[in-house]
C-alpha positions in Angstrom: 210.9 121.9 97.1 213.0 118.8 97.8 211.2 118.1 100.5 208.1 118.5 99.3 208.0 117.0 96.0 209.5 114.2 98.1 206.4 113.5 100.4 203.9 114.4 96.9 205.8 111.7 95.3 205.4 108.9 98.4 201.9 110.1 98.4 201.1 109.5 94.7 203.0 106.0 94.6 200.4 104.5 96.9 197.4 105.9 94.4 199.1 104.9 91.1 201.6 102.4 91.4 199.5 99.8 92.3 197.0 99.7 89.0 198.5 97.2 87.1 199.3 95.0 90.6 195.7 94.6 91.7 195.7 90.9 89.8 198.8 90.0 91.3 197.4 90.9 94.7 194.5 88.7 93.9 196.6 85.6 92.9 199.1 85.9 95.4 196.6 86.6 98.3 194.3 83.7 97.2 191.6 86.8 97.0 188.5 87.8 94.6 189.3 90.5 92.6 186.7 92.5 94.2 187.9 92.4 97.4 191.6 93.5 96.2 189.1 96.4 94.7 187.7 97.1 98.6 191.1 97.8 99.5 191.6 100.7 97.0 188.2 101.5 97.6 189.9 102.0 101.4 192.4 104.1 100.7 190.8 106.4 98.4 188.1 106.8 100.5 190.1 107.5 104.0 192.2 109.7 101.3 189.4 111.7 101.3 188.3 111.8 104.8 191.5 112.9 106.1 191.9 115.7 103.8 188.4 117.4 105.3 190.5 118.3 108.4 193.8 117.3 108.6 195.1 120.6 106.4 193.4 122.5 109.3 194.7 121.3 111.5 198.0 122.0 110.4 197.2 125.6 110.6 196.9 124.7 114.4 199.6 122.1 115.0 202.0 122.9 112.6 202.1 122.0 108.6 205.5 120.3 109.0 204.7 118.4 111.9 201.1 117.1 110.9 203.0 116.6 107.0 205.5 114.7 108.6 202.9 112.8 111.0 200.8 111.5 107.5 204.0 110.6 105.9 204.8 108.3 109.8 201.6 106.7 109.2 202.1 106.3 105.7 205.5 104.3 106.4 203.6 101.9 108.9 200.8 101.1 106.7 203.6 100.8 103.7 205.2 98.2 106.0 202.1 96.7 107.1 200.5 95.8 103.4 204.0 94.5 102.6 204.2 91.9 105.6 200.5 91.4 105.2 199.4 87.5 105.6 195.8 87.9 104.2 193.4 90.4 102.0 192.0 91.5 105.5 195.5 92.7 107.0 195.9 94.3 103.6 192.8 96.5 102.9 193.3 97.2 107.0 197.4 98.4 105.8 195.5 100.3 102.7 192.9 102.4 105.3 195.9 103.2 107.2 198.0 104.4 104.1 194.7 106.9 103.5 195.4 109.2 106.2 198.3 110.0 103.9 195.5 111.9 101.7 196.5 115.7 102.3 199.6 115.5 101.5 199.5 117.9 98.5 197.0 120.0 100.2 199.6 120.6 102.9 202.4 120.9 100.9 200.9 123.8 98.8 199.9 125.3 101.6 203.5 125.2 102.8 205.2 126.7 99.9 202.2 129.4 99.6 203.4 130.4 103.1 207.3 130.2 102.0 206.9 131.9 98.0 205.2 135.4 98.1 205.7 136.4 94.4 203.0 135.2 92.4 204.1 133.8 89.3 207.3 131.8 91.3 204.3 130.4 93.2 202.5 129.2 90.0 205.6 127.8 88.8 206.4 126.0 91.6 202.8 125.1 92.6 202.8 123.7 88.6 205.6 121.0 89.7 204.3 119.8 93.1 201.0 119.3 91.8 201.7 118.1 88.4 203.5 115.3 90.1 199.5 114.8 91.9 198.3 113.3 88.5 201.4 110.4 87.9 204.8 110.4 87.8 204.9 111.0 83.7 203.7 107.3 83.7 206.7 105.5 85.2 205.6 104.7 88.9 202.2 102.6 87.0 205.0 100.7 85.2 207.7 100.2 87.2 204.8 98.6 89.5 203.9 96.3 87.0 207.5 95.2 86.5 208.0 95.1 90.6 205.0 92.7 90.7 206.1 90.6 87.7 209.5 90.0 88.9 209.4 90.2 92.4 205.8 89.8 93.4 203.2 92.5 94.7 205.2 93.1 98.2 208.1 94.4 96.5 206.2 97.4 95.2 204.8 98.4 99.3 208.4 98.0 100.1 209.6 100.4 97.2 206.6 102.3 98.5 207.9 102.0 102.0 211.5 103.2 101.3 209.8 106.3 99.5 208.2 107.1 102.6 211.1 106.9 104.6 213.2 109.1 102.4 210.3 111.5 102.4 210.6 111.5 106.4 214.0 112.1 107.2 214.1 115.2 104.0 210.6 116.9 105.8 212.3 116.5 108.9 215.7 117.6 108.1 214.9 120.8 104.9 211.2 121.7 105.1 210.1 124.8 107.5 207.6 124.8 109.5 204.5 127.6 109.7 201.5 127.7 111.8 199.3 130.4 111.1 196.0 129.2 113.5 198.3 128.2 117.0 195.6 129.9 119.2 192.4 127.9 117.0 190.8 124.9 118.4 189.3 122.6 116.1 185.7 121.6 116.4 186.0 118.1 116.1 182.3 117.3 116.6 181.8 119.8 113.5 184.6 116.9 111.4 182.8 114.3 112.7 179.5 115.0 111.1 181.4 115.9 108.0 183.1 112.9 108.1 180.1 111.3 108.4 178.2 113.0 105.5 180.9 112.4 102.9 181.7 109.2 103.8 178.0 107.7 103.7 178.0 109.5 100.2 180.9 108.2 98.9 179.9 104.2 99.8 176.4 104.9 98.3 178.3 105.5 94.8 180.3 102.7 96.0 177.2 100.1 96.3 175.7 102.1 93.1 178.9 101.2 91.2 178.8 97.2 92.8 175.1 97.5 91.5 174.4 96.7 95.1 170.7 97.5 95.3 168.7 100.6 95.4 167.4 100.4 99.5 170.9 100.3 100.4 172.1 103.1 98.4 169.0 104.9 99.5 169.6 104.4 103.0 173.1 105.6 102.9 172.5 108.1 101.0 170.1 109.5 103.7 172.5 109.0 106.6 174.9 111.1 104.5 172.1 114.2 105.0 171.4 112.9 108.5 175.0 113.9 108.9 175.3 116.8 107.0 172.1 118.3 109.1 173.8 117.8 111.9 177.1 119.0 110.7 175.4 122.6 109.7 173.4 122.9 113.5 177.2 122.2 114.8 178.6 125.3 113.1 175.7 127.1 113.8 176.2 126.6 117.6 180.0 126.3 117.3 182.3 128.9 118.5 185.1 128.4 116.3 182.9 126.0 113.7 185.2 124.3 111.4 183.1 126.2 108.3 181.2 129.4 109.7 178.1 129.0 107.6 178.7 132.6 106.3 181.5 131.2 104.4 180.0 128.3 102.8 177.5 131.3 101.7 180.7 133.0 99.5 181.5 132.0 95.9 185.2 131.6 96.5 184.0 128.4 98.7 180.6 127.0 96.9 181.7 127.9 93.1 185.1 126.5 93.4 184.0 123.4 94.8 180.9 122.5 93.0 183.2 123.3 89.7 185.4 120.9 91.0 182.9 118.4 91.8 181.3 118.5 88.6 184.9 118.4 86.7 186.0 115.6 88.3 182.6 113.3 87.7 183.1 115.0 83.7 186.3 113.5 83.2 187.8 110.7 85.7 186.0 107.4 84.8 186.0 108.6 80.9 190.0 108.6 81.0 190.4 106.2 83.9 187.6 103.6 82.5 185.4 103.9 79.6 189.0 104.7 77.3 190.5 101.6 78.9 187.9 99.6 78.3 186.7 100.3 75.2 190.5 100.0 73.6 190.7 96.4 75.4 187.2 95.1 74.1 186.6 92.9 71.4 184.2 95.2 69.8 186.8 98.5 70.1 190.6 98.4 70.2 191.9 94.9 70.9 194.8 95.8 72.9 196.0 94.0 76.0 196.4 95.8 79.0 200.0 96.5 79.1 199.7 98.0 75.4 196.8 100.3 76.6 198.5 101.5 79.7 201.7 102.3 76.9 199.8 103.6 74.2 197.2 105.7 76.1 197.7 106.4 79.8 201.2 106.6 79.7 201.2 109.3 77.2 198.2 111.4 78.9 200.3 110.9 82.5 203.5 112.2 80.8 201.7 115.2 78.7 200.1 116.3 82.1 203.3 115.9 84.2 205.0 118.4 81.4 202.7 120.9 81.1 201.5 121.8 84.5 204.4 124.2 85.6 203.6 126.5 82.8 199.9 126.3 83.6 200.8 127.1 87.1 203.2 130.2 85.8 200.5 131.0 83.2 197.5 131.4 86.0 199.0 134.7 88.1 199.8 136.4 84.0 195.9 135.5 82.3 194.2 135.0 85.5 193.7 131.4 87.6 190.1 131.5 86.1 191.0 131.9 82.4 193.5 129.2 82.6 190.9 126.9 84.5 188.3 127.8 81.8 191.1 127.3 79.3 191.8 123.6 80.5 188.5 122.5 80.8 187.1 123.6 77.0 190.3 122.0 75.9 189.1 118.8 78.2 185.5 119.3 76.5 186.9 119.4 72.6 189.3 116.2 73.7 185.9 114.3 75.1 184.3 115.5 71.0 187.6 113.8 69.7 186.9 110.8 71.4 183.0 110.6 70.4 183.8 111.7 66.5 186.9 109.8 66.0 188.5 108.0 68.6 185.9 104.9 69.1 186.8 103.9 65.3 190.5 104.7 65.2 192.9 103.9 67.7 195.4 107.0 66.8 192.5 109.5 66.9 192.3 107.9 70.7 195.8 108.0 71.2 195.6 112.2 70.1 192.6 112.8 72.3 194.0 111.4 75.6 197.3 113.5 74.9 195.0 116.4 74.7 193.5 115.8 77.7 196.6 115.2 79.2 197.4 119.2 78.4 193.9 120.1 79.3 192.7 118.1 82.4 195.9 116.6 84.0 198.4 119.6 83.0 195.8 122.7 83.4 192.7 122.1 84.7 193.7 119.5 87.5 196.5 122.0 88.9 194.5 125.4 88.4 191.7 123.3 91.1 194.2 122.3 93.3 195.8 126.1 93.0 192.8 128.2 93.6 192.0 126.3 96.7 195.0 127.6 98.3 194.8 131.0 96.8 191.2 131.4 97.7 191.1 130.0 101.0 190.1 132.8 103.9 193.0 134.3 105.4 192.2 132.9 109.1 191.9 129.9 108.0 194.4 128.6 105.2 194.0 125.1 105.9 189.6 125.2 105.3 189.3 125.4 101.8 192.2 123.2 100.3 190.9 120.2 102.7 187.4 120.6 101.4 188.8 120.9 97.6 190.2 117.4 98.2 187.0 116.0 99.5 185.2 117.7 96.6 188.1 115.5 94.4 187.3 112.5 95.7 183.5 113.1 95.6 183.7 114.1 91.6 185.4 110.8 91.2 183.3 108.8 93.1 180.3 110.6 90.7 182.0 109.5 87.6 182.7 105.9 88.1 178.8 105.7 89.6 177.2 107.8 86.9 179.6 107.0 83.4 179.9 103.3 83.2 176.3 102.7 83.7 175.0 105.4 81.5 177.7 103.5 78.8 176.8 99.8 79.9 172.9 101.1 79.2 173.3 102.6 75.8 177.5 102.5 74.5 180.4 104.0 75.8 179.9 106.9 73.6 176.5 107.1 75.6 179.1 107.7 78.9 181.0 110.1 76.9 178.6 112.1 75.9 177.3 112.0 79.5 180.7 113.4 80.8 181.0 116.3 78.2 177.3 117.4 79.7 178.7 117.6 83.0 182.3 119.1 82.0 179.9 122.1 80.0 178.1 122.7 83.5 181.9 122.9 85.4 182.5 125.6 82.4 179.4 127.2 83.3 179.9 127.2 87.4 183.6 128.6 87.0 182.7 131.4 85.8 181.2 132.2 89.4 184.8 131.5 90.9 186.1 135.0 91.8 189.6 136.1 91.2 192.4 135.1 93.8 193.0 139.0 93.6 196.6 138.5 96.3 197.6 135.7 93.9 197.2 137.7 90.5 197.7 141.4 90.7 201.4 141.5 92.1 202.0 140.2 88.3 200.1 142.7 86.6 201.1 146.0 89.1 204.0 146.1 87.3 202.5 146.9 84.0 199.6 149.3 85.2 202.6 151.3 87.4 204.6 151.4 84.4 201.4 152.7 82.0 200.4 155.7 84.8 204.0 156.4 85.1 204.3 157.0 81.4 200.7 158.7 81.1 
């Protein structure tokens, strides 16, 4: 657990510790603001990339040794962005700090391998990931206070020494498994996917830039070039990276289009139209720093508390129950929000603690869980990788399809928006089928003890 919360936490220092030091990049860097944005845009988007295959091909090479590999790149890049001259070298260091992107993927794959009894494996799988959605809050402050006092390379070399410390404790405590060592991978199979989710994911990027509708079109379209060509390779494939049988089951199609559709529900409301709205003229009137403190502080801190029990809950109610759970509670704090929250900055304050419990402390972990727990059991690594990609695509959805719909009519407009699409991902989980191994070890007890008394 040392080990691995170690390498979670180096991961999710490059995603959130560098929110509040995007202006400081810009100043210091003589840069536009926008293209500081292209180098998040970078790393989230080789984020998601890597995690289509690099989680299977742990099952092939190793999980420790491909874990440790992403956390060697990481390192490089970390080092890279810190010495970086100009925005170029940096949003170059950022794409090399994506590869980094399956790092909790692998992780709970590793401990699912390690932990058989269910409900230690919820608890556990509750702390790794809850670290996933921000370190309760600190890691986005202590970045702005690294970038205040010592300027924006301080925090890639805090980010940097992380790393490093994540290295040497993979190296030296965390085990190795390899479940797949006679599989090859069918890298023309990942390339297509590749292909297909990245030409999707900078379509919402140009739709977000409001970069014109032919060139959204048209990459759009070579995203279905490449997923045609991605479903005649597994067809033809002898060991296809997804065996079109499986992408038929529920366990693969329900939990990612749930996940999907959760994701574009949710992200941009908490991650943009709350922000902005509490820092505009016409809502709130807080500064930055007073928004991060009064509202995503608290919702990062809430989440990082409550997803261990939501991970011990899932094996005793059932993983879908909880997810179901998470996201009506996500739902009723989106209402909160519409009825209350746009006029009174408290009521906004009380719904993004809610959705802290809900979304960041139960929903968010319950996804990440049930793509372990579901995942076939010949190939471990499949279906976490693609619930990553599906992650990152739900995002992408949000910030495309949120901040217009609220720049067109208001931000309740967005909201409302988002709560449509978080009823749907209610809807679709209810196709998710029970992860059976994962949840009836901690109800056997009970039903032995009933027949034995009967």
């Amino acid at each position: 657990m040392t080990a691995l919360l170690a390498a979670c936490v180096a991961f999710q220092l490059n995603a959130s510790m560098l929110s509040p030091v995007l202006v400081t990049m810009a100043q210091q860097l003589r840069a536009s603001e926008a293209a500081v944005g292209l180098s998040q845009t970078a790393f989230f988007t080789a984020a998601a990339l890597f995690s289509l295959f690099l989680p299977r091909l742990g099952d092939m090479l190793g999980r420790r040794r491909v874990l440790l590999g992403m956390l060697l790149v990481m390192l490089a890049g970390s080092v890279l962005a810190a010495l970086a001259p100009s925005i170029t070298v940096l949003q170059l260091a950022r794409l090399v700090q994506g590869v980094s992107g399956p790092v909790v993927p692998v992780c709970l794959l590793m401990l699912y391998h390690e932990v058989s009894e269910p409900r230690r494996y919820g608890l556990l799988m509750g702390v790794i990931t809850a670290v996933n959605g921000g370190i309760a809050g600190i890691d986005a402050i202590a970045g702005g206070w690294l970038a205040t006092q010592y300027g924006f390379r301080a925090v890639f070399w805090c980010i940097a020494v992380v790393a490093a410390l994540a290295c040497l404790l993979v190296a030296w405590l965390a085990p190795e498994s390899r479940p797949s060592p006679r599989s090859r991978m069918d890298w023309p199979g990942v390339a297509a996917l590749v292909l297909t989710l990245g030409c999707w994911l900078w379509a919402l990027q140009l739709v977000a830039a409001d970069s014109g509708w032919p060139g959204v079109l048209g990459t759009a379209l070579a995203g279905v070039l490449g997923l045609l060509l991605f479903l005649y390779q597994e067809k033809r494939s002898p060991q296809p990276l997804l065996a079109l049988s499986l992408l038929c089951q529920r366990r693969v199609w329900a939990l990612l289009l749930t996940t999907v559709l959760t994701m574009t529900g949710v992200f941009a409301i908490i991650n943009g139209l709350v922000m902005s709205h509490a820092q505009g003229t016409a809502g709130h009137g807080l500064t930055a720093e007073q928004a991060a403190w009064l509202l995503l502080t608290p919702y990062a801190l809430i989440g990082w508390l409550v997803g261990p029990w939501a991970g011990q809950l899932a094996p005793r109610l059932g993983y879908g129950r909880v997810l179901r759970l998470g996201l009506a509670g996500s739902m009723l704090a989106i209402v909160l929000m519409l009825l209350y929250g746009l006029s009174s900055l408290w009521w906004m304050v009380a719904a993004t603690v809610l959705a802290g419990v809900a979304y960041a402390g139960t929903a968010n972990i319950i996804l990440n869980g049930l793509g372990v727990v579901l995942s076939p059991a010949d190939a471990p690594g499949l279906l976490p990788g693609l619930n990553a990609g599906a992650f990152n695509l739900g995002a992408g959805l949000s910030f495309a399809m949120l901040p217009a719909m609220a720049y067109q009519t208001s931000p309740a407009g967005g909201m409302l928006l988002g709560l449509v699409v978080l009823m749907l991902a209610w809807l679709v989980s209810l196709l998710i089928p029970r992860p059976g191994a994962a949840e009836l070890a901690a109800v056997e007890p009970a039903a032995h003890h009933t027949v034995a008394s009967n």
